[in-house]
Predicted model as a PDB file, atoms N, CA, C, CB and O in Angstrom, pLDDT in the B-factor column:
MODEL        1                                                                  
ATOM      1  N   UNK A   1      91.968 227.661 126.606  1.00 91.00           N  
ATOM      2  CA  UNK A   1      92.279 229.017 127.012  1.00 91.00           C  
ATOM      3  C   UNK A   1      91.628 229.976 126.020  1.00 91.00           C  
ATOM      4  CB  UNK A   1      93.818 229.243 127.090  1.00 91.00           C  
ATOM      5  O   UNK A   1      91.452 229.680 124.838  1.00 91.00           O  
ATOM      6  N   UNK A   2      91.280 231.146 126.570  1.00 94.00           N  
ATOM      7  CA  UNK A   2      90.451 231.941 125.568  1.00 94.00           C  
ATOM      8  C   UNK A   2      91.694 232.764 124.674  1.00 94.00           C  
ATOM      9  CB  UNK A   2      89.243 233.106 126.456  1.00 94.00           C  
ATOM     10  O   UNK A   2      92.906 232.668 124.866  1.00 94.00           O  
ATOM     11  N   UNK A   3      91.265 233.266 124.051  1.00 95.00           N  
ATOM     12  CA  UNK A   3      92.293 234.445 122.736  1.00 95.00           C  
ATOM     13  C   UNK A   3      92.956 235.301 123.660  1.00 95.00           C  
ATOM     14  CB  UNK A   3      91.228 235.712 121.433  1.00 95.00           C  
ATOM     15  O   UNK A   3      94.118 235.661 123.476  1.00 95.00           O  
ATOM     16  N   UNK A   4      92.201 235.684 124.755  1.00 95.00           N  
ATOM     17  CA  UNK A   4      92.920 237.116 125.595  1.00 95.00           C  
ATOM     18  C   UNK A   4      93.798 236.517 126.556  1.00 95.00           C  
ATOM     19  CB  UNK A   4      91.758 238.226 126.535  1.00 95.00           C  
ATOM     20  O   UNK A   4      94.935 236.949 126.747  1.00 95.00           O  
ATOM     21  N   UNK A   5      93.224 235.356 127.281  1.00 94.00           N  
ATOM     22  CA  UNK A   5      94.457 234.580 127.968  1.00 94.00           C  
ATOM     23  C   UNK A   5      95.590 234.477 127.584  1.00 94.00           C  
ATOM     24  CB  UNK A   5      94.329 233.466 128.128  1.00 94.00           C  
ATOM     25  O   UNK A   5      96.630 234.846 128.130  1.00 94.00           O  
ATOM     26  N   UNK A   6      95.355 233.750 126.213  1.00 94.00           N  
ATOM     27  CA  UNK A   6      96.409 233.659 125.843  1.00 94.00           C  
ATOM     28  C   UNK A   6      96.911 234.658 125.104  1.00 94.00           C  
ATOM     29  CB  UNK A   6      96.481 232.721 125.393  1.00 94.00           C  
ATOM     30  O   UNK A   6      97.905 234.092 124.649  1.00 94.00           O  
ATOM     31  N   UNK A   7      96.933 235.947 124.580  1.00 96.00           N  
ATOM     32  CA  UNK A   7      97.438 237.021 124.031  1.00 96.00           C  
ATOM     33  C   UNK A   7      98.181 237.809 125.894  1.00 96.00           C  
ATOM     34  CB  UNK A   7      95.905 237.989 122.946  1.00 96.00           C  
ATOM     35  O   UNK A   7      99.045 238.677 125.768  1.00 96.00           O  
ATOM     36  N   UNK A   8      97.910 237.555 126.839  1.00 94.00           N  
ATOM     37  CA  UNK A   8      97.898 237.854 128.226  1.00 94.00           C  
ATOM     38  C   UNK A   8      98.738 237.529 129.200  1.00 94.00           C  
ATOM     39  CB  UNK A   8      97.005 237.513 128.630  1.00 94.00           C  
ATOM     40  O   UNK A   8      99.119 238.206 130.155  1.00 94.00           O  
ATOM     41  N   UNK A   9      99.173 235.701 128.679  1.00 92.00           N  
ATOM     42  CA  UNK A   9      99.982 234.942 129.308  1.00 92.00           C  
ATOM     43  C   UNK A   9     100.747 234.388 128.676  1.00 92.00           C  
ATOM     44  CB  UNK A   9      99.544 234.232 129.930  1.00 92.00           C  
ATOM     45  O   UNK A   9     101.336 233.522 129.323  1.00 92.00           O  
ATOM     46  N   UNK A  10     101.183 234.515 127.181  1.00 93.00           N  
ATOM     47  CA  UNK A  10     101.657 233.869 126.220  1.00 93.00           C  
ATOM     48  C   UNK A  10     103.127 233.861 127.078  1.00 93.00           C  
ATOM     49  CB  UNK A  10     101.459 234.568 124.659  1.00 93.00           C  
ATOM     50  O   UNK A  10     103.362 232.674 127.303  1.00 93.00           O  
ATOM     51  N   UNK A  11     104.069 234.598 127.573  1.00 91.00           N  
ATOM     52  CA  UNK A  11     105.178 234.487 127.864  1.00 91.00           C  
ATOM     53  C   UNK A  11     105.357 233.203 129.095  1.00 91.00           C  
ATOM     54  CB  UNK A  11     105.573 235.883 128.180  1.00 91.00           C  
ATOM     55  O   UNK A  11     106.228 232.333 129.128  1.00 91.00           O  
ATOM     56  N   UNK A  12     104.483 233.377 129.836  1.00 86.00           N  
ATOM     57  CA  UNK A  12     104.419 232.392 130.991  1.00 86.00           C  
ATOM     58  C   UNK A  12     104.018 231.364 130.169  1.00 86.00           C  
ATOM     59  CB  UNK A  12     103.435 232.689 132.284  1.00 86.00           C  
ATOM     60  O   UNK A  12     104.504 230.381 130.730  1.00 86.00           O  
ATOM     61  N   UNK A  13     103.553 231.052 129.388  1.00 84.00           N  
ATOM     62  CA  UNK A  13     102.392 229.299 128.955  1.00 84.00           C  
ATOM     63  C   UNK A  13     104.006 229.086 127.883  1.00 84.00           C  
ATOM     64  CB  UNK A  13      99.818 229.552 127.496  1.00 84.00           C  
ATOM     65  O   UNK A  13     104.322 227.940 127.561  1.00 84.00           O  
ATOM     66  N   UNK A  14     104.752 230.107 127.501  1.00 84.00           N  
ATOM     67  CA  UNK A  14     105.799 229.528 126.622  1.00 84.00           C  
ATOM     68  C   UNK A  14     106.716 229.202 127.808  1.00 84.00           C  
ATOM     69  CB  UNK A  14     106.465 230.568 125.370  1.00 84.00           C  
ATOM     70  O   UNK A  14     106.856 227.993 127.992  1.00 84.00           O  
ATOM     71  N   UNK A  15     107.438 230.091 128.738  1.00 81.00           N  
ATOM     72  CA  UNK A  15     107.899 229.402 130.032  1.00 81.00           C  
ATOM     73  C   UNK A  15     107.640 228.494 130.397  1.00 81.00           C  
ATOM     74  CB  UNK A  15     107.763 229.794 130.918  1.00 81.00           C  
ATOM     75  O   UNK A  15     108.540 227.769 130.819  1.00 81.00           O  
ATOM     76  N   UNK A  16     106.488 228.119 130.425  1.00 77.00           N  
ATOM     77  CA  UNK A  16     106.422 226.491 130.825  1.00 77.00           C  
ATOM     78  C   UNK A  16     106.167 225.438 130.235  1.00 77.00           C  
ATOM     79  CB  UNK A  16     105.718 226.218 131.572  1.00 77.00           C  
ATOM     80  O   UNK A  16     105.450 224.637 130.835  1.00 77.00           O  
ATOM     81  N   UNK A  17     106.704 225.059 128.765  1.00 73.00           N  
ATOM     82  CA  UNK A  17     106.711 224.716 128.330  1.00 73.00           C  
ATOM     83  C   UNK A  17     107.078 223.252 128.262  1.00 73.00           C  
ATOM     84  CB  UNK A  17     106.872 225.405 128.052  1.00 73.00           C  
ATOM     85  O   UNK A  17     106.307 222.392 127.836  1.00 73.00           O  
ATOM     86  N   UNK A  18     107.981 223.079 128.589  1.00 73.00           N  
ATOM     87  CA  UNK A  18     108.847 221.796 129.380  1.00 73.00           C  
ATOM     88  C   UNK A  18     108.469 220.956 130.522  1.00 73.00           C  
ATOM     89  CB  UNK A  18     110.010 222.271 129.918  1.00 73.00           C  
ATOM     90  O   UNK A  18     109.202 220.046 130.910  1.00 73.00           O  
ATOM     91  N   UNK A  19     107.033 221.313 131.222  1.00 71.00           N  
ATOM     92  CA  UNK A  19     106.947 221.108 132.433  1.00 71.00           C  
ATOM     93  C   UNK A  19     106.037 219.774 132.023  1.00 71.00           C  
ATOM     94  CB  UNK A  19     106.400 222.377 133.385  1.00 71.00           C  
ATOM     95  O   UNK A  19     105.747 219.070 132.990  1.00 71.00           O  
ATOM     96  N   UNK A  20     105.584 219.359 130.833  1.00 67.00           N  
ATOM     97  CA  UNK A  20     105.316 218.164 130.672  1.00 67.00           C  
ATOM     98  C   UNK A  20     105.877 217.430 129.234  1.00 67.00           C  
ATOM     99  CB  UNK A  20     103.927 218.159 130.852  1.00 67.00           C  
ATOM    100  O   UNK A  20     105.740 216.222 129.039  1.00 67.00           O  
ATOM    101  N   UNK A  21     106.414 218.188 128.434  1.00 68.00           N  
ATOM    102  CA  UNK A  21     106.701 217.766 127.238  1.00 68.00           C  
ATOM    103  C   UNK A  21     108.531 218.528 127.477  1.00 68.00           C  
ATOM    104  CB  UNK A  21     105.401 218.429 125.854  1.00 68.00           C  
ATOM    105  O   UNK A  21     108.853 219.598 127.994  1.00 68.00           O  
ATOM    106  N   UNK A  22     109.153 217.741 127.026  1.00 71.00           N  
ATOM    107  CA  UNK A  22     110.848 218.060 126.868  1.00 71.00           C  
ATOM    108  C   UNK A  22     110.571 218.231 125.049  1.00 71.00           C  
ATOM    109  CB  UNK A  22     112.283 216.327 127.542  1.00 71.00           C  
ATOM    110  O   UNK A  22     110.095 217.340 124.344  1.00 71.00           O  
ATOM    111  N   UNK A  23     110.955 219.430 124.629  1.00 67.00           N  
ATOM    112  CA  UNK A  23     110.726 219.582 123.701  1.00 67.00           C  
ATOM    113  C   UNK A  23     112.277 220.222 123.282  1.00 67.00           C  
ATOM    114  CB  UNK A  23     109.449 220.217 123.623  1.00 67.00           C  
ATOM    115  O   UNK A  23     112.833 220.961 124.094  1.00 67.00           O  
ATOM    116  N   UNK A  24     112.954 219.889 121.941  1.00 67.00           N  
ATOM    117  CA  UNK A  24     114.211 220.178 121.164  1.00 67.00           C  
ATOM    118  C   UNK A  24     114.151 221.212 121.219  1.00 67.00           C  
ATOM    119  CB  UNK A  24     114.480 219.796 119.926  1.00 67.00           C  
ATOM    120  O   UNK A  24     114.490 221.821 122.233  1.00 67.00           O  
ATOM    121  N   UNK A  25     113.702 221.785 120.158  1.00 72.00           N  
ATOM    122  CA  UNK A  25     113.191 223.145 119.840  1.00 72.00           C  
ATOM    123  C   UNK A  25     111.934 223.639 119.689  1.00 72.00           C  
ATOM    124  CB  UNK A  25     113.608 223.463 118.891  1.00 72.00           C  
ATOM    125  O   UNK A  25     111.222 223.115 118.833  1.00 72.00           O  
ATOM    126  N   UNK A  26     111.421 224.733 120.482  1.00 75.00           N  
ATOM    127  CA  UNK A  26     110.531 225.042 120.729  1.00 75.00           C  
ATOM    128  C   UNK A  26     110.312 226.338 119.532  1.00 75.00           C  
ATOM    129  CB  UNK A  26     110.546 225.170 122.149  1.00 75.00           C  
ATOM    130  O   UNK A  26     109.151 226.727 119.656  1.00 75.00           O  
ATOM    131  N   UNK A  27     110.894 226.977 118.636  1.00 78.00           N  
ATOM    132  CA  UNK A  27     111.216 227.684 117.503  1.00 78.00           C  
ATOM    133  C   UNK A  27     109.686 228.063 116.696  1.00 78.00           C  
ATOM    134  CB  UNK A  27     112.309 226.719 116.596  1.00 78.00           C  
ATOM    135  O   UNK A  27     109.342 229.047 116.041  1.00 78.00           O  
ATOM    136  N   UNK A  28     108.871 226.616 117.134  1.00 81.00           N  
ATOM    137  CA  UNK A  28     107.765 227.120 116.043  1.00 81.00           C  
ATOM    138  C   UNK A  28     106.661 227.737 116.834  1.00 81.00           C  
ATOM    139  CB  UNK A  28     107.109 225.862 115.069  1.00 81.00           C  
ATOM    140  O   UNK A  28     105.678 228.332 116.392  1.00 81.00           O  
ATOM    141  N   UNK A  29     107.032 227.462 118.268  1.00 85.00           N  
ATOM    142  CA  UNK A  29     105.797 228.056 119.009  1.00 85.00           C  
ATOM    143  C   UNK A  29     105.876 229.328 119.429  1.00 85.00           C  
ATOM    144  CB  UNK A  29     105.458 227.370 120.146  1.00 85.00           C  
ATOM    145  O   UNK A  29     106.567 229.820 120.320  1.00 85.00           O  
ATOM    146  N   UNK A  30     104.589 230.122 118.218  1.00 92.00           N  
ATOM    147  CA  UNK A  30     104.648 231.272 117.857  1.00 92.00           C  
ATOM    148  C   UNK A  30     103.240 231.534 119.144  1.00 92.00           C  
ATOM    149  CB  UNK A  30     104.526 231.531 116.004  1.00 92.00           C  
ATOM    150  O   UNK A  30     102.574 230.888 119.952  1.00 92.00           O  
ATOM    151  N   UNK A  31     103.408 232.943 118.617  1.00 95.00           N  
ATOM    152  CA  UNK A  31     101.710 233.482 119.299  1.00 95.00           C  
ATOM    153  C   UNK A  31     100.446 233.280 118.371  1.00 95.00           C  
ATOM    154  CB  UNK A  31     101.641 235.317 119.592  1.00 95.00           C  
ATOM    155  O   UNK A  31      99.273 233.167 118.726  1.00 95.00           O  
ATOM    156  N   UNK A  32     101.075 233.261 116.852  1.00 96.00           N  
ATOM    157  CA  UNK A  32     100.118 233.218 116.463  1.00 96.00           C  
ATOM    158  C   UNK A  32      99.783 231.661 116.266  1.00 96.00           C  
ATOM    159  CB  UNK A  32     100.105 234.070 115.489  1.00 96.00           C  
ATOM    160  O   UNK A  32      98.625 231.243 116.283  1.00 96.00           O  
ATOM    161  N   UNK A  33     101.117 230.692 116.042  1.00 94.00           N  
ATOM    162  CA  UNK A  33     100.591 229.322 116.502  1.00 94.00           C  
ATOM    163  C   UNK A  33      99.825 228.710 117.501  1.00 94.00           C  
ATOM    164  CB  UNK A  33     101.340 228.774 116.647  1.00 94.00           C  
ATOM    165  O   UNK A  33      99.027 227.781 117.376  1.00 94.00           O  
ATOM    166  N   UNK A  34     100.096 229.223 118.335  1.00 93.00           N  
ATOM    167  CA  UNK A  34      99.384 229.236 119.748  1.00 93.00           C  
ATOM    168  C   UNK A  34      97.831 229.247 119.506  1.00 93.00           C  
ATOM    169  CB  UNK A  34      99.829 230.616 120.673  1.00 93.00           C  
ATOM    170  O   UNK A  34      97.001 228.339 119.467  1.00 93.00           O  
ATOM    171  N   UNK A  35      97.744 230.626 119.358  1.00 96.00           N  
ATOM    172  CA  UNK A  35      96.201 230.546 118.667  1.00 96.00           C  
ATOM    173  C   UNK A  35      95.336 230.344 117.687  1.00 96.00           C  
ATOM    174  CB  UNK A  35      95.827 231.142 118.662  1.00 96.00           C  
ATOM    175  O   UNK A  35      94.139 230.609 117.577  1.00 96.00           O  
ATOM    176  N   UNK A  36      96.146 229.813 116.955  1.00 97.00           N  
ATOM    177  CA  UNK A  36      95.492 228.941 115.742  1.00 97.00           C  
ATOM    178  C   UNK A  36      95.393 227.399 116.259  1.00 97.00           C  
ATOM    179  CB  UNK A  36      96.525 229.013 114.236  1.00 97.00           C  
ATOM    180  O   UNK A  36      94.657 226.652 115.614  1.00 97.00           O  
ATOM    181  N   UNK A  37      95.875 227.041 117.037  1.00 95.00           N  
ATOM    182  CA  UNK A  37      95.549 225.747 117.357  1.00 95.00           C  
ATOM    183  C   UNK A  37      95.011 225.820 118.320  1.00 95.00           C  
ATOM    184  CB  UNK A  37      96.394 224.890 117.436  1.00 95.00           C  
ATOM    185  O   UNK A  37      94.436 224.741 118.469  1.00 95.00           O  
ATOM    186  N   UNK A  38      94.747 226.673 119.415  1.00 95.00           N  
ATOM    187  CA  UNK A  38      93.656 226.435 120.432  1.00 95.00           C  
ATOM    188  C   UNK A  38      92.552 226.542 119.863  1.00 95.00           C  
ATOM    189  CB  UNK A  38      93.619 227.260 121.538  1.00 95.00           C  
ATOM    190  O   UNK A  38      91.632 225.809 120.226  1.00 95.00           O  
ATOM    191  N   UNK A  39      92.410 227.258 119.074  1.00 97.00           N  
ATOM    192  CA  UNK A  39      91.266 227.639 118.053  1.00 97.00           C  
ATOM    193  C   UNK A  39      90.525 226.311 117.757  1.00 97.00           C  
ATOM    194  CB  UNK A  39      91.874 228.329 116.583  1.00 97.00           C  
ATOM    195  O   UNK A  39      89.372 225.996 118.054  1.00 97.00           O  
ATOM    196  N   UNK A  40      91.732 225.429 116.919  1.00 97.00           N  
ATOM    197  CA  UNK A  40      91.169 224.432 116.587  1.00 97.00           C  
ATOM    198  C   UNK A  40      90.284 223.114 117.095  1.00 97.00           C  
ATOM    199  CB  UNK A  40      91.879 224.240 116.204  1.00 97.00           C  
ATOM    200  O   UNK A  40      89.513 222.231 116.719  1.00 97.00           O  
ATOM    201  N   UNK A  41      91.251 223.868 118.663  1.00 95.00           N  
ATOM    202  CA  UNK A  41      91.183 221.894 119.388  1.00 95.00           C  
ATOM    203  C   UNK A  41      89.842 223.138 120.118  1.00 95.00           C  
ATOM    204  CB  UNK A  41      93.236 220.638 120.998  1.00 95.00           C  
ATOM    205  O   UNK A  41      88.855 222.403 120.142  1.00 95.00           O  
ATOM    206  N   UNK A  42      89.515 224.098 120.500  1.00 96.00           N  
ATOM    207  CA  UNK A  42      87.940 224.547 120.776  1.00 96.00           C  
ATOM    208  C   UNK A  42      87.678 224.021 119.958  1.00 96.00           C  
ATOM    209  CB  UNK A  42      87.317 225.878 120.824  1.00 96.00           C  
ATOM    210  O   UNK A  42      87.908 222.816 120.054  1.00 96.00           O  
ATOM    211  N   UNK A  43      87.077 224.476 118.703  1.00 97.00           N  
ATOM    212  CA  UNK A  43      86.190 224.068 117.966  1.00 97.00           C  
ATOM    213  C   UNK A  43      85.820 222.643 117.940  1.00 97.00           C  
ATOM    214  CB  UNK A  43      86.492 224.461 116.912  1.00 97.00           C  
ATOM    215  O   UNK A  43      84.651 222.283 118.070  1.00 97.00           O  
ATOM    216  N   UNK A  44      86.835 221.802 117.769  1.00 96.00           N  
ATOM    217  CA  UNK A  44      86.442 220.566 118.045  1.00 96.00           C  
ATOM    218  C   UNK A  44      85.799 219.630 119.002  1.00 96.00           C  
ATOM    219  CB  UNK A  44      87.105 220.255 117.933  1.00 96.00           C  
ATOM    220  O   UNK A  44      85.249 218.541 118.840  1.00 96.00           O  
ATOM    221  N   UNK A  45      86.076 220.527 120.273  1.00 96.00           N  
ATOM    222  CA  UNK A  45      85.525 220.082 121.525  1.00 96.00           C  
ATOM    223  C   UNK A  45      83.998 220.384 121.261  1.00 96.00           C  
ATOM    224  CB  UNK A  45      86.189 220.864 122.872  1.00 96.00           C  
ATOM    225  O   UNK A  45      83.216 219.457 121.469  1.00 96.00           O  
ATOM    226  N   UNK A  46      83.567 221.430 120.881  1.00 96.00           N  
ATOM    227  CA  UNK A  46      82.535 221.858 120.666  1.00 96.00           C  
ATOM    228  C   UNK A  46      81.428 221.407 119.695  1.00 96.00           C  
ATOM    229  CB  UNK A  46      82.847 222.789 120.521  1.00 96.00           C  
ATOM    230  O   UNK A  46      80.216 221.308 119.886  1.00 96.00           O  
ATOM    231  N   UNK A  47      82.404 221.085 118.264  1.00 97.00           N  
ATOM    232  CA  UNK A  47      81.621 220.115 118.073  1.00 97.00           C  
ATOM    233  C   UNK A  47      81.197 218.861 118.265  1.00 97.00           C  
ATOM    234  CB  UNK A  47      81.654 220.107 117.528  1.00 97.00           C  
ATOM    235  O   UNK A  47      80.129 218.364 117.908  1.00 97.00           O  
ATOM    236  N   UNK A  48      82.173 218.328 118.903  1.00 97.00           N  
ATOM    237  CA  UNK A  48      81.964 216.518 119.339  1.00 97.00           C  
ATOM    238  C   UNK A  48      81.780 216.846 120.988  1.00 97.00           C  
ATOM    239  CB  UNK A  48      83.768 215.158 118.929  1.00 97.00           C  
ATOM    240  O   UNK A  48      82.496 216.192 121.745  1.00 97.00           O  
ATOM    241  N   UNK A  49      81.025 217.648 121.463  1.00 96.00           N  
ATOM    242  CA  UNK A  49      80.371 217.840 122.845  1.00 96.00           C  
ATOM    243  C   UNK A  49      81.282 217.284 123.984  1.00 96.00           C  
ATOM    244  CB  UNK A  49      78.932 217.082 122.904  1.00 96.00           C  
ATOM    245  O   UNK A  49      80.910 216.504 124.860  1.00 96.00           O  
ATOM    246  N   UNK A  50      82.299 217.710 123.862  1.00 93.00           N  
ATOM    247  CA  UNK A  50      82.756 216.856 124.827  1.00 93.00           C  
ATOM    248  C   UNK A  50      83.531 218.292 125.733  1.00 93.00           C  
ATOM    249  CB  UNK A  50      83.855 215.400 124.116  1.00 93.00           C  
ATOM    250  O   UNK A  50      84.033 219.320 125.277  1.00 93.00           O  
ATOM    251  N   UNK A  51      83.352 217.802 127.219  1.00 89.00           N  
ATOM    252  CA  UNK A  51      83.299 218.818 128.236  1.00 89.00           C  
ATOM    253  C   UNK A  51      84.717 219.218 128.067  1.00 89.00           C  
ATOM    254  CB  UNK A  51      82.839 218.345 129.756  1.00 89.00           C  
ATOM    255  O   UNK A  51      85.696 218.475 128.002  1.00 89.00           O  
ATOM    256  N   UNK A  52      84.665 220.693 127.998  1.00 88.00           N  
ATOM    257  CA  UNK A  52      86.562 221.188 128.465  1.00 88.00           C  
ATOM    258  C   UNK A  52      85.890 222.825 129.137  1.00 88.00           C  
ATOM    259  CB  UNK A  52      88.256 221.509 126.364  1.00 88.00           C  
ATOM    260  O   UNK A  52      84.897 223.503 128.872  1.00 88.00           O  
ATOM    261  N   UNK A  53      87.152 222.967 130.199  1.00 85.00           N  
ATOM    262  CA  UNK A  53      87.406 224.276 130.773  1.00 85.00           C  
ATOM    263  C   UNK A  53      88.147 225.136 130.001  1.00 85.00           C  
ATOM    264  CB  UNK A  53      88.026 224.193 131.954  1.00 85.00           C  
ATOM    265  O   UNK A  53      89.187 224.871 129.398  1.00 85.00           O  
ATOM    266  N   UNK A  54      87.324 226.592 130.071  1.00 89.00           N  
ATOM    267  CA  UNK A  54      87.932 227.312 129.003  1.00 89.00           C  
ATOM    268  C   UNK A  54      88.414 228.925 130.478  1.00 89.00           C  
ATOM    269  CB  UNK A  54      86.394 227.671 127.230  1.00 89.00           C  
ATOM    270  O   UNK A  54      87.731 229.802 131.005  1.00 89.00           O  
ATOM    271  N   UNK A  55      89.911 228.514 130.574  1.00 90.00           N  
ATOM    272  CA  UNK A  55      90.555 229.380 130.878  1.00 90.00           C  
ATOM    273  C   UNK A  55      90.657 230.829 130.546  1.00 90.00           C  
ATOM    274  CB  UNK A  55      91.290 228.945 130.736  1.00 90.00           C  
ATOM    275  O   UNK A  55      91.533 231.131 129.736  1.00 90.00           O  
ATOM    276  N   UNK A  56      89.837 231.866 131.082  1.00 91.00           N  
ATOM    277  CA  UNK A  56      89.932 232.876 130.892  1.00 91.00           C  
ATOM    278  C   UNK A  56      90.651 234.264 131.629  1.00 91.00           C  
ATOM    279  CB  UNK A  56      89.011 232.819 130.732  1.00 91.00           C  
ATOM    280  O   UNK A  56      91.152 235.247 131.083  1.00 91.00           O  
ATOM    281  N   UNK A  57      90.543 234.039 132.636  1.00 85.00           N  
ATOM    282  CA  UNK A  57      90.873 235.158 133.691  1.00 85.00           C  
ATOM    283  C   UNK A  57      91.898 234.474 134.268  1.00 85.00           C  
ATOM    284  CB  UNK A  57      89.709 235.645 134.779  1.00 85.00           C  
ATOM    285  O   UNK A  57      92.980 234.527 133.683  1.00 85.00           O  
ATOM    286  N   UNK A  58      91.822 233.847 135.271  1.00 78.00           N  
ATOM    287  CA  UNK A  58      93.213 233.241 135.982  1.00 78.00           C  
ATOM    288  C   UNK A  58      92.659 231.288 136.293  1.00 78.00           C  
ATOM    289  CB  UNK A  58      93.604 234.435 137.996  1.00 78.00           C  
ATOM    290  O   UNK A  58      91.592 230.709 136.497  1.00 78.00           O  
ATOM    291  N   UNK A  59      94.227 230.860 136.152  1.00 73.00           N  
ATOM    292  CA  UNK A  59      94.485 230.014 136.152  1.00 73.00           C  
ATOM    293  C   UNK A  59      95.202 229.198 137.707  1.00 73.00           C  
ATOM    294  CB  UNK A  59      95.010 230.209 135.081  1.00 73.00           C  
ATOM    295  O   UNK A  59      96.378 229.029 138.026  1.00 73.00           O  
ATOM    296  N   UNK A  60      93.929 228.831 138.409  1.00 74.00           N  
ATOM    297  CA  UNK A  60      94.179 228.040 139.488  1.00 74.00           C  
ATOM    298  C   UNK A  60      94.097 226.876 139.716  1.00 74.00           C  
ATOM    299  CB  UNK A  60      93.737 228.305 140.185  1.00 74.00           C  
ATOM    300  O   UNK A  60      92.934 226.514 139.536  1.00 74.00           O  
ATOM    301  N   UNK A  61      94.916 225.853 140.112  1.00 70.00           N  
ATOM    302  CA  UNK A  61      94.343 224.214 140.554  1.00 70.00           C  
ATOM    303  C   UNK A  61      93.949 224.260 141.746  1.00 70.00           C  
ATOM    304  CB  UNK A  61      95.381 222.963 140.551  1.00 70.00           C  
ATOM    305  O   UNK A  61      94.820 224.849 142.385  1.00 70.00           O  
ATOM    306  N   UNK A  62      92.872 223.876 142.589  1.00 70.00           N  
ATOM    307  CA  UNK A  62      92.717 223.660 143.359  1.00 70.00           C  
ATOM    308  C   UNK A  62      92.950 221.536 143.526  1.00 70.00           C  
ATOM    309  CB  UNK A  62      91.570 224.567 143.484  1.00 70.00           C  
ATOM    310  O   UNK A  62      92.556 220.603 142.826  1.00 70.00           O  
ATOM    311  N   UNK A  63      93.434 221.585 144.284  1.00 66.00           N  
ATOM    312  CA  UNK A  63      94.087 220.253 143.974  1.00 66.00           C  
ATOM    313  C   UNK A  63      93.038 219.242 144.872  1.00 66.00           C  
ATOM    314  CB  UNK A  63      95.906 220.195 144.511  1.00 66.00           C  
ATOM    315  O   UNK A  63      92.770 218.065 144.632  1.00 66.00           O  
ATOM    316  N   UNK A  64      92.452 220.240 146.173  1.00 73.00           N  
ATOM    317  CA  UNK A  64      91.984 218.632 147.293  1.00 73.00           C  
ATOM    318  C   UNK A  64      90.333 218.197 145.819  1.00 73.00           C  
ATOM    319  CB  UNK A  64      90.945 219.433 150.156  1.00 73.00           C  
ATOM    320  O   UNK A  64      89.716 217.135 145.728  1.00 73.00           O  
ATOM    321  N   UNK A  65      90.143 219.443 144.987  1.00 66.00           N  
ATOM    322  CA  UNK A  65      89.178 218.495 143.721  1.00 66.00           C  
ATOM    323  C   UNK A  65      89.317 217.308 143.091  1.00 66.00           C  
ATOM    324  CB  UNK A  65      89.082 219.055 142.597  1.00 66.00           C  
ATOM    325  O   UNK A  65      88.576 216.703 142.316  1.00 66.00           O  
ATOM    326  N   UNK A  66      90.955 216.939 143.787  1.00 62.00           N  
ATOM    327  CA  UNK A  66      91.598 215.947 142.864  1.00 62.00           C  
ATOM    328  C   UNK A  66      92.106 214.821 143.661  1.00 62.00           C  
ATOM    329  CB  UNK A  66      92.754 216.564 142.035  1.00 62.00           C  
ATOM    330  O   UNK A  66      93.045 214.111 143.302  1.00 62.00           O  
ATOM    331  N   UNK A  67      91.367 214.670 144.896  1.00 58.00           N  
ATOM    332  CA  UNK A  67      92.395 213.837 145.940  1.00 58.00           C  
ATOM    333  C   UNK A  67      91.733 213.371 146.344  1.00 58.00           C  
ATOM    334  CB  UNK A  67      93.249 214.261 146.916  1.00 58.00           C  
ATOM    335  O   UNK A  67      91.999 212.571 147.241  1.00 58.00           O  
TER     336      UNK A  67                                                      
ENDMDL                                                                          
END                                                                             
């Protein structure tokens, strides 16, 4: 997700939080945590070339891509 996405959608991406991970407390997931670690796991993708979608504007599945 890019910086503005997520400065954009931070309330919804913390809302859904649970929807794959059951998490105790969710306490540390800040905004600015948020983007210090997307930060990171970009960069890394980037350097070890390996393909990822970078969410910027809106966030759709089109699902029959997947069926």
């Amino acid at each position: 997700m890019s910086e503005e996405y997520i400065k954009r959608h931070f309330d919804s991406i913390t809302g859904y939080a649970n929807a794959i991970e059951k998490r105790l407390d969710d306490s540390c997931c800040t905004l600015e945590r948020v983007l210090e670690d997307n930060a990171r796991f970009l960069e890394l993708a980037q350097n070890h070339h390996v393909n990822y979608l970078l969410i910027d504007d809106t966030y759709e599945i089109n699902m029959d891509l997947y069926g």
